[in-house]
Backbone bond lengths (Angstrom), bond angles and torsions (degrees), N, CA, C in turn:
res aa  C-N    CA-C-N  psi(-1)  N-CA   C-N-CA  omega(-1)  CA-C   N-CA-C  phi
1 X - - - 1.453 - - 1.522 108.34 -
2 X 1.384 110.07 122.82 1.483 102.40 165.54 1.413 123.43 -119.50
3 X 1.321 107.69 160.53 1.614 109.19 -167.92 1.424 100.25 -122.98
4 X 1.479 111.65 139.66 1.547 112.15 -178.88 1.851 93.25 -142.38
5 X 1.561 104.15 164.10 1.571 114.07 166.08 1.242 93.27 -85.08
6 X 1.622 93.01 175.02 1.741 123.83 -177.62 1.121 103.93 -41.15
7 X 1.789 121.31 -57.37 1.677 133.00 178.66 1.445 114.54 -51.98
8 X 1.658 124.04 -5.70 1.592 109.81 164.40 1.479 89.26 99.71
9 X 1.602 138.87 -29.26 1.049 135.02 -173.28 1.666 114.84 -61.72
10 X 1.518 116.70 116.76 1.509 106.09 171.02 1.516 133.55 -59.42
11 X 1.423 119.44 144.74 1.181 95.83 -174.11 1.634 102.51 -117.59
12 X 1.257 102.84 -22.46 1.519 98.64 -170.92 1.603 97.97 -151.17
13 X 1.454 142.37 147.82 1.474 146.76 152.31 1.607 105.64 -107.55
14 X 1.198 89.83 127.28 1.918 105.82 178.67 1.829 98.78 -94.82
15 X 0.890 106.59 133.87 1.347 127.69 -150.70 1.532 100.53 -134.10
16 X 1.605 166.28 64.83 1.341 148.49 -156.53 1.730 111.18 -156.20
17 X 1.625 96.74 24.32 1.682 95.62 168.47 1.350 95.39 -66.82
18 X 1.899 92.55 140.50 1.149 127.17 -171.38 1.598 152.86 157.10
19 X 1.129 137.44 177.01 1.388 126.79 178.76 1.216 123.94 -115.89
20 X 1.697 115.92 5.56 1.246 123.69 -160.94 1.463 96.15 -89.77
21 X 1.192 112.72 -175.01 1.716 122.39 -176.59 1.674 115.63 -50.87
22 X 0.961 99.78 -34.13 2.100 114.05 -167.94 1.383 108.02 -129.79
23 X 1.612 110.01 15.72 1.394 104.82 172.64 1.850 102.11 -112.21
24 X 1.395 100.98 143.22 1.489 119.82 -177.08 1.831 114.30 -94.44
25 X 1.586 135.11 143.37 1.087 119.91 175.58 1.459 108.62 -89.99
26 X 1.495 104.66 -34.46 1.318 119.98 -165.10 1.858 119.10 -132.25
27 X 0.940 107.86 97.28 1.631 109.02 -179.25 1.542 104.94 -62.08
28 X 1.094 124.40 116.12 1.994 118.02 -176.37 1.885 78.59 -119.24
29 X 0.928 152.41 -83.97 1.262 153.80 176.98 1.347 126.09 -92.86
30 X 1.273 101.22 175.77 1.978 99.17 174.85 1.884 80.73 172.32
31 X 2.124 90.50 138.84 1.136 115.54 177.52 0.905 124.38 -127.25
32 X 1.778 142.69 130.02 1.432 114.45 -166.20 1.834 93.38 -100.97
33 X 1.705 97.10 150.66 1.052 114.97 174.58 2.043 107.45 -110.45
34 X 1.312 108.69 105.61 1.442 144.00 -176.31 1.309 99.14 -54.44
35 X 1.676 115.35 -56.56 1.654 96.27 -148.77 1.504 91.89 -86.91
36 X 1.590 142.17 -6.68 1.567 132.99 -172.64 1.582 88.51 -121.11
37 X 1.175 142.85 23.58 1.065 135.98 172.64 1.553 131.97 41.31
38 X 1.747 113.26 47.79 1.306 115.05 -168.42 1.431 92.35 -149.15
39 X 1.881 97.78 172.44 1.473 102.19 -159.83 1.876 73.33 -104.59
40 X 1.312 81.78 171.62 1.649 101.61 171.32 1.797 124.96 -160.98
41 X 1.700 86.51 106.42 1.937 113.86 -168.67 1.167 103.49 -60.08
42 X 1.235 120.56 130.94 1.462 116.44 134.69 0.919 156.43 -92.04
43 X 1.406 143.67 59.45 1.798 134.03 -144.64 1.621 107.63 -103.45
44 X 1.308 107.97 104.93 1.498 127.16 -167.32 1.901 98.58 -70.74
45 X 1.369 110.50 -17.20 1.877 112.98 174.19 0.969 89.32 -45.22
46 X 1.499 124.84 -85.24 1.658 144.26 -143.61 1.342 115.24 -64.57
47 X 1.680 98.47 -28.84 1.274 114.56 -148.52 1.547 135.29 43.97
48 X 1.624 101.90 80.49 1.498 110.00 -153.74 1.607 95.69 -147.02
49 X 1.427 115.65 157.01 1.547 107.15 154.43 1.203 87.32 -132.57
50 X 1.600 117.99 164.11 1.259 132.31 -116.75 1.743 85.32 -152.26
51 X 1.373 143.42 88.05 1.325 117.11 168.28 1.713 112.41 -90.31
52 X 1.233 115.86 143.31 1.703 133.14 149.57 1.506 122.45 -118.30
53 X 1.418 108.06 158.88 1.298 139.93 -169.84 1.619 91.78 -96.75
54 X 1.590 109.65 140.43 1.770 129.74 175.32 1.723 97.07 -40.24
55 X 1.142 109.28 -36.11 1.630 102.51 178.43 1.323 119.60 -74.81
56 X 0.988 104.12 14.21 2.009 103.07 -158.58 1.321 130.62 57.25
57 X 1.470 110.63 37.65 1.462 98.19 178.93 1.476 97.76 -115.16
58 X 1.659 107.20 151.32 1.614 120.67 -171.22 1.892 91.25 -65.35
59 X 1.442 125.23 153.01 1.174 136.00 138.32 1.502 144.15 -143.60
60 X 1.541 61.82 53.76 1.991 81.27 178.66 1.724 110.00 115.53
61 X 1.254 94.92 164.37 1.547 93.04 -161.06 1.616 91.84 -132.82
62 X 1.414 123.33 -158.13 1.886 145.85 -142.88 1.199 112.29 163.22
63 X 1.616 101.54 118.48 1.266 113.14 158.84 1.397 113.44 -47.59
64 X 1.446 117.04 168.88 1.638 118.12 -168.82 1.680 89.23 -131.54
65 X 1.509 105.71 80.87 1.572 109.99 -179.15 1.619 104.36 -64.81
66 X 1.492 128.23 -60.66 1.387 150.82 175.12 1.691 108.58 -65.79
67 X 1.328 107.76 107.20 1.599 108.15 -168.76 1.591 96.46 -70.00
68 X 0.706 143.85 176.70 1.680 137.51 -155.16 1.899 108.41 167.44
69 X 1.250 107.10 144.21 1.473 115.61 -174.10 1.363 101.77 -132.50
70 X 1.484 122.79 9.22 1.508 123.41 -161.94 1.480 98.77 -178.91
71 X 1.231 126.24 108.68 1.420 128.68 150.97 1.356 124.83 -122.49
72 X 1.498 116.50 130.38 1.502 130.17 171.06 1.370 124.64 -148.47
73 X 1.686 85.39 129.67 1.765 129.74 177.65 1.912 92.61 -12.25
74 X 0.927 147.39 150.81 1.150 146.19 129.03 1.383 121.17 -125.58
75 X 1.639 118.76 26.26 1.628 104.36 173.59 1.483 127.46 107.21
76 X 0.830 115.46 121.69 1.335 122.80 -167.97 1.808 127.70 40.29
77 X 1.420 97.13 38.47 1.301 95.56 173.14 2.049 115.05 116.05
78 X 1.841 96.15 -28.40 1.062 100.57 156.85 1.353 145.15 -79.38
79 X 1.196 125.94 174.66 1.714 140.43 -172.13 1.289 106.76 -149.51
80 X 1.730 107.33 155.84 1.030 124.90 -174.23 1.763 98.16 -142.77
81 X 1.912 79.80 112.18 1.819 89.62 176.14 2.037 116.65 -106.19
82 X 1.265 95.77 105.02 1.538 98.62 175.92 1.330 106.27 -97.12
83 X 1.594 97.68 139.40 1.611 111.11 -174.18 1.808 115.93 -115.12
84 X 1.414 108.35 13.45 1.368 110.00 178.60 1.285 126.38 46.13
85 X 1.218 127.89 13.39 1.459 144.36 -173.40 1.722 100.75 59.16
86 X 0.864 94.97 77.50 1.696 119.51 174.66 1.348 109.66 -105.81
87 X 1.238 110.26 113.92 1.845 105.18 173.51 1.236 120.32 -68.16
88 X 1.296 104.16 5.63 1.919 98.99 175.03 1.572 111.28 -85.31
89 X 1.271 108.00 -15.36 1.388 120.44 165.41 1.354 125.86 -67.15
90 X 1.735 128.61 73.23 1.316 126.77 -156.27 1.093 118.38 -68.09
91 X 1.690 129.57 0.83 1.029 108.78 -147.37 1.973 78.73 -122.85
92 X 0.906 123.13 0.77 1.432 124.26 160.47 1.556 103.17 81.37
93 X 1.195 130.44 13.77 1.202 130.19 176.76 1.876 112.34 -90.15
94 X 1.258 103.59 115.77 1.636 108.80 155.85 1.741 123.62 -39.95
95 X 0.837 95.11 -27.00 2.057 97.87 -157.42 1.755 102.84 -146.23
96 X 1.288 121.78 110.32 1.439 111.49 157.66 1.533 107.23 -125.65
97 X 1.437 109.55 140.68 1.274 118.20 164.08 1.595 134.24 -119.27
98 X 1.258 111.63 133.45 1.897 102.72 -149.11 1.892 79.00 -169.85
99 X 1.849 90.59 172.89 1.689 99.10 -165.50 2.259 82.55 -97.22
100 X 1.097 109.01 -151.87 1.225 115.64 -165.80 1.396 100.59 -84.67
101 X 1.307 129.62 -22.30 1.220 133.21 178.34 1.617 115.43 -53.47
102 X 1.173 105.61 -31.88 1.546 129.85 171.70 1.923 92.56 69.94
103 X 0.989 111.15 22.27 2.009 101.31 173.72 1.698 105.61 -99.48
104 X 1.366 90.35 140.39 1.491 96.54 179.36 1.057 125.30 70.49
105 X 1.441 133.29 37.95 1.611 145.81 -135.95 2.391 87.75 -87.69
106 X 0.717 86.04 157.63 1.995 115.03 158.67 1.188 102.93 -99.09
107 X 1.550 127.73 100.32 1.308 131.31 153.10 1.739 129.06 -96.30
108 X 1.585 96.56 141.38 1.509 74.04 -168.78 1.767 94.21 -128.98
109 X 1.268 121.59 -145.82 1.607 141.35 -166.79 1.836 91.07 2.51
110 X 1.086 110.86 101.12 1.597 126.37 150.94 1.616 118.20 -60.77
111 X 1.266 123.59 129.86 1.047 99.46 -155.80 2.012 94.04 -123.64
112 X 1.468 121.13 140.11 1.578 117.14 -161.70 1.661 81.68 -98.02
113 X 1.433 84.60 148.67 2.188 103.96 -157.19 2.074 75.78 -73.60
114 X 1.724 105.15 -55.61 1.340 111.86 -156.90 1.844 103.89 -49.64
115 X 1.064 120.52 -49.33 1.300 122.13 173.01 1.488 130.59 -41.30
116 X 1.645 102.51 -45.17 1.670 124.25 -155.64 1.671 88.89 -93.25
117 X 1.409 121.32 -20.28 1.579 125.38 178.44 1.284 111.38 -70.93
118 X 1.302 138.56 -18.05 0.932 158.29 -105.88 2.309 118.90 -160.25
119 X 1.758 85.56 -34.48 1.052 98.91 168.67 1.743 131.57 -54.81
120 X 0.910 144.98 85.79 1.499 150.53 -148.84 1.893 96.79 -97.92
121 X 1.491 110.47 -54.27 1.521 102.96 -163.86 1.185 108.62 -148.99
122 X 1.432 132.47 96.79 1.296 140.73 159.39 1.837 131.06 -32.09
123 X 1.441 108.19 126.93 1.434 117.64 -179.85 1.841 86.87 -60.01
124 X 1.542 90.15 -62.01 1.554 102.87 -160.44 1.670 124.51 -97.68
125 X 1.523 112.54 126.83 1.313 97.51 -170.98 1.703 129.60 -108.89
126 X 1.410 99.38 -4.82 1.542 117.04 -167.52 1.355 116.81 -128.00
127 X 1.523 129.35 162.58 1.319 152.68 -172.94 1.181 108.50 -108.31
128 X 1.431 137.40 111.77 1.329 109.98 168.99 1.752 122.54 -149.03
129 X 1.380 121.69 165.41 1.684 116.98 168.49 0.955 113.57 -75.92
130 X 1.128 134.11 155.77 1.590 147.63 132.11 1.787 119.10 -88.98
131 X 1.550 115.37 -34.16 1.362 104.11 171.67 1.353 98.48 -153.53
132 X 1.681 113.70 -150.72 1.253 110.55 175.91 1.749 127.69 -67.41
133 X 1.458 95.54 -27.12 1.671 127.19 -151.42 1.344 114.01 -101.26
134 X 1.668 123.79 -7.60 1.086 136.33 -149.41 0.994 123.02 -149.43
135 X 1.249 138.31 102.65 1.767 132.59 177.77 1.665 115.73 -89.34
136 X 1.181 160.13 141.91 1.013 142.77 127.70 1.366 125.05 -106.14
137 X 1.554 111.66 153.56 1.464 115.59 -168.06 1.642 109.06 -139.97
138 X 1.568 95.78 178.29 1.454 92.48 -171.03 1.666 95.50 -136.79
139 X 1.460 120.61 160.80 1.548 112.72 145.44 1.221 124.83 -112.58
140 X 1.400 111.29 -170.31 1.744 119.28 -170.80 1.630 96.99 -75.54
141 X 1.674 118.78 -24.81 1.765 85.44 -176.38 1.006 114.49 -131.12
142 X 1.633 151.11 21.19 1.254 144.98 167.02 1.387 103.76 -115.95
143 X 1.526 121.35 -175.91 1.240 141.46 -159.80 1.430 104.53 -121.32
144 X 1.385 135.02 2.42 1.497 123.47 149.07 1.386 137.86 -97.32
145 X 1.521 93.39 135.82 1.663 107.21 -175.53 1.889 99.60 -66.75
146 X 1.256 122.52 116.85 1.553 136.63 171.27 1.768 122.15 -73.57
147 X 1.137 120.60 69.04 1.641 117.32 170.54 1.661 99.70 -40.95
148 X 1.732 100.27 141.83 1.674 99.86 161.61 1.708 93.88 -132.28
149 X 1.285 93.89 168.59 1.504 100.99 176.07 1.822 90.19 -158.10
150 X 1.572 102.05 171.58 1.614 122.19 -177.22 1.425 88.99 -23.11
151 X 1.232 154.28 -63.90 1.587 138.09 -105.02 1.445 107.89 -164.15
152 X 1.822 107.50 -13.08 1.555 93.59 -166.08 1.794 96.55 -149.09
153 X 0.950 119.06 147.99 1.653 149.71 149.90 1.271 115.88 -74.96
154 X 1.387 127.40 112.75 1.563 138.92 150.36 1.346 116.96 -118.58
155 X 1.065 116.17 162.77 1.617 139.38 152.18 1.231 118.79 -73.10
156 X 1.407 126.96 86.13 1.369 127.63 -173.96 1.569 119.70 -78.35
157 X 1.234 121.33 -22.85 1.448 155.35 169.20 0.899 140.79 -147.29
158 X 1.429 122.75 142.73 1.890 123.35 -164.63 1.717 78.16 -127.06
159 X 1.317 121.39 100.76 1.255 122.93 132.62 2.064 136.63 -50.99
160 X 1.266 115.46 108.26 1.010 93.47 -175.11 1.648 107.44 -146.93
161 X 1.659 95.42 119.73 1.687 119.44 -170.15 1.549 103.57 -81.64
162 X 1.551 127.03 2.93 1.886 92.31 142.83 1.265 71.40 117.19
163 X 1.847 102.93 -152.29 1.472 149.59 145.54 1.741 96.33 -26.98
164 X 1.738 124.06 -62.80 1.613 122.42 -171.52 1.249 109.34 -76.53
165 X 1.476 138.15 25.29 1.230 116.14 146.14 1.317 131.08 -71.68
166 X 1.436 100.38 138.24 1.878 112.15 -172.48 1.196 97.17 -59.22
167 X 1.032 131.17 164.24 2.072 135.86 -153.86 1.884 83.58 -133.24
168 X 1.161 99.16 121.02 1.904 97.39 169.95 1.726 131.93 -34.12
169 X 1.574 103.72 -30.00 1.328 128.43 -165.80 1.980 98.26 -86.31
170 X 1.123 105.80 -8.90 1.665 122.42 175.13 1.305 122.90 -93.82
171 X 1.589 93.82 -40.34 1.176 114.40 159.72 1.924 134.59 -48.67
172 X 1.697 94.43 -64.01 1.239 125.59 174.68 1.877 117.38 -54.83
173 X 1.561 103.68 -48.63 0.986 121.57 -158.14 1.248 135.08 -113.02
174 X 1.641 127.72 -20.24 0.988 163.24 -177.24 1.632 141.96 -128.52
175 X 1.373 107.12 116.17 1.459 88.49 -146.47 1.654 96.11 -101.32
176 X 1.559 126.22 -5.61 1.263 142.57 166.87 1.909 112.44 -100.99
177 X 1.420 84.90 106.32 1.822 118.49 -174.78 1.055 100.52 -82.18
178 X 1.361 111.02 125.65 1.770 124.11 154.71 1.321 103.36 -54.13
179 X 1.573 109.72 114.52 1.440 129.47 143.01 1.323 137.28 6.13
180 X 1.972 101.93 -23.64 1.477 113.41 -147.13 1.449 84.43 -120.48
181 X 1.671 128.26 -19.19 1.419 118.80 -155.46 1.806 104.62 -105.13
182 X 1.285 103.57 128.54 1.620 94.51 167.90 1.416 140.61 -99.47
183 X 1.933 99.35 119.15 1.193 100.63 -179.09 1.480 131.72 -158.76
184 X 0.933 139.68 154.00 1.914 140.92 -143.20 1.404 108.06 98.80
185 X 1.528 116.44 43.95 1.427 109.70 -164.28 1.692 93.90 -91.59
186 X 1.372 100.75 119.00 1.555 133.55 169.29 1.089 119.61 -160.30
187 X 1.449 129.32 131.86 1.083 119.24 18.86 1.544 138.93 -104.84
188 X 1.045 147.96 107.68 1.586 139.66 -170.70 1.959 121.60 -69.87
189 X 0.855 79.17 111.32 1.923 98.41 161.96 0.862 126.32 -111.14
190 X 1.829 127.59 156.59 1.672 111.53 150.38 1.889 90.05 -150.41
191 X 1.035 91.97 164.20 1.243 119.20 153.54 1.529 129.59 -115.98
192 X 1.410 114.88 169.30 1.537 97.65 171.97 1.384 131.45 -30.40
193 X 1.273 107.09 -58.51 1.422 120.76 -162.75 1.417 102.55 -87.77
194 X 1.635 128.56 -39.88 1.934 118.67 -147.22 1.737 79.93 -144.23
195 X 1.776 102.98 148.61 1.031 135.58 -172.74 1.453 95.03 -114.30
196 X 1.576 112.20 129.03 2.097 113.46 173.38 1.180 85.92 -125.47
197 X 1.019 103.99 134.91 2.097 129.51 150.02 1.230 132.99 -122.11
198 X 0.923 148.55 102.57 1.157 135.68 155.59 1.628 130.88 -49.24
199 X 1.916 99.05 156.95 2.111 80.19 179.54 1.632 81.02 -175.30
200 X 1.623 111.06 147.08 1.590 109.27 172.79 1.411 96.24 -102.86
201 X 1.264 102.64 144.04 2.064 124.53 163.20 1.042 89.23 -136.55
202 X 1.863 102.72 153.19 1.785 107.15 164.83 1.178 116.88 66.99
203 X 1.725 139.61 10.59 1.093 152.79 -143.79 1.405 120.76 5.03
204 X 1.796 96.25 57.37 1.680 112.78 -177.66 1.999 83.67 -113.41
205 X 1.255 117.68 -175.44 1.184 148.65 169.06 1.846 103.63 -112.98
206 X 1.620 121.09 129.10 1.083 106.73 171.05 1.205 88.86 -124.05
207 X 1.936 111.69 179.62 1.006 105.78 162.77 1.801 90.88 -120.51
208 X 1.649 122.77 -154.00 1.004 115.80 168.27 1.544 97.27 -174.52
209 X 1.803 143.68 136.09 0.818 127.04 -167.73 2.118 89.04 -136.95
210 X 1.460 91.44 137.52 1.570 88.72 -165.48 2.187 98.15 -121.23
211 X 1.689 91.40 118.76 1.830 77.03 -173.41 2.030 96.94 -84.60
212 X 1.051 84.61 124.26 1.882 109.62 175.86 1.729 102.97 -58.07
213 X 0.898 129.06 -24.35 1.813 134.01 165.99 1.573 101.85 -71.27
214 X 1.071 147.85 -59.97 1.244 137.59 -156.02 1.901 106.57 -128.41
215 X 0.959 101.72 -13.29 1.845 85.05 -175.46 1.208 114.51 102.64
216 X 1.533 119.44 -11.48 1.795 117.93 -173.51 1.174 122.28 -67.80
217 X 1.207 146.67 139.10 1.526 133.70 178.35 1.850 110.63 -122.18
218 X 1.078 115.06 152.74 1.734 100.39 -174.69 1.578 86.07 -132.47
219 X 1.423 107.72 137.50 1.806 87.65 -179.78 1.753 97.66 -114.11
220 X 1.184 122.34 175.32 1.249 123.08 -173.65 1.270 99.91 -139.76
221 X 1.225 137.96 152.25 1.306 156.39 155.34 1.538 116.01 -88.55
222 X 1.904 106.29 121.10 1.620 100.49 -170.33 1.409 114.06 -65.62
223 X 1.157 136.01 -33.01 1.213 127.59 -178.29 1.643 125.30 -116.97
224 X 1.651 111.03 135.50 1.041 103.57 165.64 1.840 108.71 80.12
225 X 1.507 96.81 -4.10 1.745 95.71 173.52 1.115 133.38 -32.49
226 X 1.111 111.66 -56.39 2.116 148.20 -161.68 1.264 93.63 -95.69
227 X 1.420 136.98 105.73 1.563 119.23 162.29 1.690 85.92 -107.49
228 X 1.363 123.75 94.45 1.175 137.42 147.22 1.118 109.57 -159.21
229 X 1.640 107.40 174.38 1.707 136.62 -160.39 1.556 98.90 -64.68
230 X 0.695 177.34 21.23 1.491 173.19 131.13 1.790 129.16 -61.32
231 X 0.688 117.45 162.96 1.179 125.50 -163.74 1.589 123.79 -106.89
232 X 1.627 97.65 11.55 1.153 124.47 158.56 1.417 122.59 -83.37
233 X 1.252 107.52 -14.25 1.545 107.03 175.76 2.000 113.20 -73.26
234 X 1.321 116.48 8.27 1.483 116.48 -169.56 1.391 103.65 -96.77
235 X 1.370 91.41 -7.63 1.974 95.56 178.52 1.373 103.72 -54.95
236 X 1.169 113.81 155.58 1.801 123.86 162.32 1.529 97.15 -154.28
237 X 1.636 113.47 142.52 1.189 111.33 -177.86 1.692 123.90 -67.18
238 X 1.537 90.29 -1.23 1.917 92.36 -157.77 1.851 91.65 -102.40
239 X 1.809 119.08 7.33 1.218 94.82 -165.48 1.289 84.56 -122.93
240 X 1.804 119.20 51.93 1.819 97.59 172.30 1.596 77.98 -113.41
241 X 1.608 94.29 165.99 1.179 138.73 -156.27 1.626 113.62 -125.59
242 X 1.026 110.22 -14.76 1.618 112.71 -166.31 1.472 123.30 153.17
243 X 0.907 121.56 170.93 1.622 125.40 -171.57 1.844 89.05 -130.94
244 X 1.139 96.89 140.67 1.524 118.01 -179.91 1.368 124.51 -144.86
245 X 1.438 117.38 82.70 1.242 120.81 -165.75 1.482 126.58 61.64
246 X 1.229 149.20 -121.55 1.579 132.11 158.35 1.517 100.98 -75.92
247 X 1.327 150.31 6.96 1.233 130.57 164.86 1.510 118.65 -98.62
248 X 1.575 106.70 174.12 1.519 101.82 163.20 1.629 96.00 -134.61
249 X 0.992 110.63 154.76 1.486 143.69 -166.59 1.290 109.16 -78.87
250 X 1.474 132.78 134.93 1.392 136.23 156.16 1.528 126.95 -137.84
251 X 0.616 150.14 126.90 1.634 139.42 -175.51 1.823 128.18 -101.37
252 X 0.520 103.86 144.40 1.990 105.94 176.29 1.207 115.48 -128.55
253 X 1.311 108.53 147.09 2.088 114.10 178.42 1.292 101.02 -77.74
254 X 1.560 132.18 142.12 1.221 133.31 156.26 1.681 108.10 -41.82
255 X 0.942 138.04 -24.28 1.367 122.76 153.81 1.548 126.96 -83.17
256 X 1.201 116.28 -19.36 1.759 116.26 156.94 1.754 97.86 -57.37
257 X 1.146 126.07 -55.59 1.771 146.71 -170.30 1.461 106.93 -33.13
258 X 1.139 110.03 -69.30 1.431 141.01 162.04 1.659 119.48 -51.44
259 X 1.096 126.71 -55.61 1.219 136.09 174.66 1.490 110.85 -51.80
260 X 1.066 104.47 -42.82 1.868 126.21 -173.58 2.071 116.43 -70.60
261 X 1.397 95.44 -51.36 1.559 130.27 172.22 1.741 87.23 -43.12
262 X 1.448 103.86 -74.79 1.547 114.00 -140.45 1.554 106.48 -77.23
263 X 1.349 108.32 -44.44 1.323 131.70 168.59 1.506 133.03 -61.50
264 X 1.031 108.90 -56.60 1.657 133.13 -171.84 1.700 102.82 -50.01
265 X 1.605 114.92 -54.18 1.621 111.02 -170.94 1.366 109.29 -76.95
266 X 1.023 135.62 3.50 1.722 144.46 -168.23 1.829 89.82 -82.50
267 X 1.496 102.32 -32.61 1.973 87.74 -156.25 1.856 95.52 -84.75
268 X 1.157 121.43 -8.59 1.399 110.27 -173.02 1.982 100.83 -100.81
269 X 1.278 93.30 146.16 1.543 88.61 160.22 1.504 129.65 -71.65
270 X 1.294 119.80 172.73 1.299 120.17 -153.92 1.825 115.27 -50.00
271 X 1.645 110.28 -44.50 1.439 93.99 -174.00 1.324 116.79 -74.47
272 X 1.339 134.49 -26.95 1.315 136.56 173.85 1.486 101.30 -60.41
273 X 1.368 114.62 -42.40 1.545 96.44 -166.89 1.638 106.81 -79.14
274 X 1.196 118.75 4.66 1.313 121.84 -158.38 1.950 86.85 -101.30
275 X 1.452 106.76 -17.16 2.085 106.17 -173.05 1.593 84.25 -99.40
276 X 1.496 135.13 -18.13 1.215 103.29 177.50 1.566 108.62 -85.63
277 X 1.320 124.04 -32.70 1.308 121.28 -172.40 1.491 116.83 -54.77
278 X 1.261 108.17 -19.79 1.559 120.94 -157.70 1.891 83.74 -116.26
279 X 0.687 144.71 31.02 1.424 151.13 173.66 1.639 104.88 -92.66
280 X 1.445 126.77 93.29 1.469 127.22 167.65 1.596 109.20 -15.69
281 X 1.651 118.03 -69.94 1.328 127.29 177.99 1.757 109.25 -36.68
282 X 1.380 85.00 -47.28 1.700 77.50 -160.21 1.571 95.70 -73.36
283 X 1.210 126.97 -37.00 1.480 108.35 -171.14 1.663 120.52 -77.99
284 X 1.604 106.10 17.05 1.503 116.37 176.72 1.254 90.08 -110.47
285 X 1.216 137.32 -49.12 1.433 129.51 160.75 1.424 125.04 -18.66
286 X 1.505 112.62 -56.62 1.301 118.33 -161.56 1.800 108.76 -76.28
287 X 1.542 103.64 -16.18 1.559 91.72 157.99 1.209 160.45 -52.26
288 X 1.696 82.65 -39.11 1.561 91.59 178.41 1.801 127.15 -75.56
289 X 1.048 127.23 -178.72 1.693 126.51 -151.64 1.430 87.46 -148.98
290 X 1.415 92.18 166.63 1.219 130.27 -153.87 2.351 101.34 -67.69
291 X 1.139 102.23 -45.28 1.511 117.96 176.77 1.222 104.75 -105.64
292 X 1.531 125.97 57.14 1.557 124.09 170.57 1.424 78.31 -105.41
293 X 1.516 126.15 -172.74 1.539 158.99 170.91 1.713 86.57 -77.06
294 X 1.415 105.15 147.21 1.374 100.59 127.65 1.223 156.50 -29.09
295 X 1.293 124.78 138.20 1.517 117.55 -159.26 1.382 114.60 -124.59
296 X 1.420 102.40 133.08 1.851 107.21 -173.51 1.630 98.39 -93.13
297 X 1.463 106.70 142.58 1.788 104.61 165.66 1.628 86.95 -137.93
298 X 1.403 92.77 144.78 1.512 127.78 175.50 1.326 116.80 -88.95
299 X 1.345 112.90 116.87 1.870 99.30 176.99 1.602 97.09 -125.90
300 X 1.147 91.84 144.10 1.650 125.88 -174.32 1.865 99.86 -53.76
301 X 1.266 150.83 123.69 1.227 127.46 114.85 0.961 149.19 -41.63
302 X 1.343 121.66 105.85 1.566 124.11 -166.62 1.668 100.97 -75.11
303 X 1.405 111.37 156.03 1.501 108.96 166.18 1.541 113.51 -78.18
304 X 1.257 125.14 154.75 1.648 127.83 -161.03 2.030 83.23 -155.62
């Protein structure tokens, strides 16, 4: 695991393959906990959680009572253990929430074996944060987005695609989706103001960004949206990462980086390619090399 500031600069690499007390085999998650200032591993192999200090040092570790595929910090001491419908999870619960002690957990979405046997193709495919304080989640067969907090489960949103909602019996039974119905919707963000999701119909990828003040929605198409000189065209809906203040997050391989640089100005004729060359972005672009890290770019939310 590595940790860097805003500037990309590293500050610390967590380093702890292993079998010893505070060493992990397998990182499957990790949550940071804000108010004690430490990260916190999960490796469901060992069945262990794993705490460190901002510096990377181990301080102490946890049994892994709650088999879990997803844990997040929620605040004052709580956690949120998602088990992805994992049969190692005996106790058949989707969602438990409890402090690290894991006693006396809040379990929630029970999940019927006959149903989940049965499951062929998910509306919903991901787990995710929105802040420090807040988890939201989704399941494989209804259409609401689930807020959790320390103690409680809501329905924060009822998404609903019309005529293209996936029909349960599509769900249950069928693992080839009509064209017309939308579903694999990931990835979910929000910020204060605008809600992003992703979801395939038409066996396209969309994205869709909804501002929570007025009701507006702007939808985007993952590929190939932007046919202009800019460097906004590297967006894809399936490569954001997060929402960060008015932005949302995307990342590229130093070989996507490169590929884009060398490639990208060839498809426009000369004066366009002449506004991308001269594009600030692009000429910070053209730095990076072949064995840099991955690269995060920030894009602005426009108001809509």
């Amino acid at each position: 695991m590595f940790l860097y500031d805003m500037k990309g600069n590293l500050i610390v690499r967590i380093e702890g393959r292993g079998k010893g007390p505070n060493e992990y085999i397998k990182i499957v998650d990790f949550t940071i906990d804000w108010d004690k200032k430490r990260i916190v591993i999960l490796d469901n192999i060992t069945r262990k959680i794993i705490l460190y200090d901002f510096n990377g040092k181990a301080i102490g570790s946890r049994k892994l009572l709650l088999f879990s595929e997803r844990i997040t910090y929620l605040g004052e001491g709580k956690y949120a253990f998602y088990n992805g419908y994992n049969e190692a999870a005996q106790d058949r619960f989707l969602l438990r929430i409890s402090d690290l002690s894991q006693d006396d957990p809040l379990s929630f979405f029970p999940w019927d074996d006959k149903k989940y046997e049965k499951h062929q193709v998910g509306k919903w495919q991901y787990v995710w944060n929105s802040d420090n304080s807040r988890m939201n989640l989704v399941r494989f067969y209804d259409n609401n987005l689930y807020g959790v907090t320390g103690d409680s489960v809501y329905a924060r949103y009822y998404l609903d695609f019309g005529k293209h909602n996936l029909p349960n019996d599509v769900v249950l039974e069928n693992f080839m989706v009509d064209p017309d119905y939308v579903h694999t919707i990931q990835p979910v963000f929000e910020t204060d103001s605008v809600l992003a999701l992703g979801y395939t119909i038409n066996r396209q990828r969309q994205l869709v960004f909804y501002n929570k003040n007025n009701g507006h929605k702007l939808f985007v198409r993952e590929t190939l949206w932007l046919n202009e000189p800019t460097v906004t065209w590297m967006f894809n809906a399936s490569d954001i990462k997060g929402c960060y203040n008015n932005y949302f997050v995307t990342w590229k391989t130093a070989v996507g980086i490169k590929d884009f640089v060398e490639n990208r100005p060839k498809r426009f004729p000369e004066s366009e390619r002449q506004t991308l060359l001269e594009d600030p972005h692009y000429k910070e672009l053209a730095k990076v090399q072949l064995n840099d890290n991955p690269i995060l770019v920030f894009y602005k939310i426009k108001s809509f």
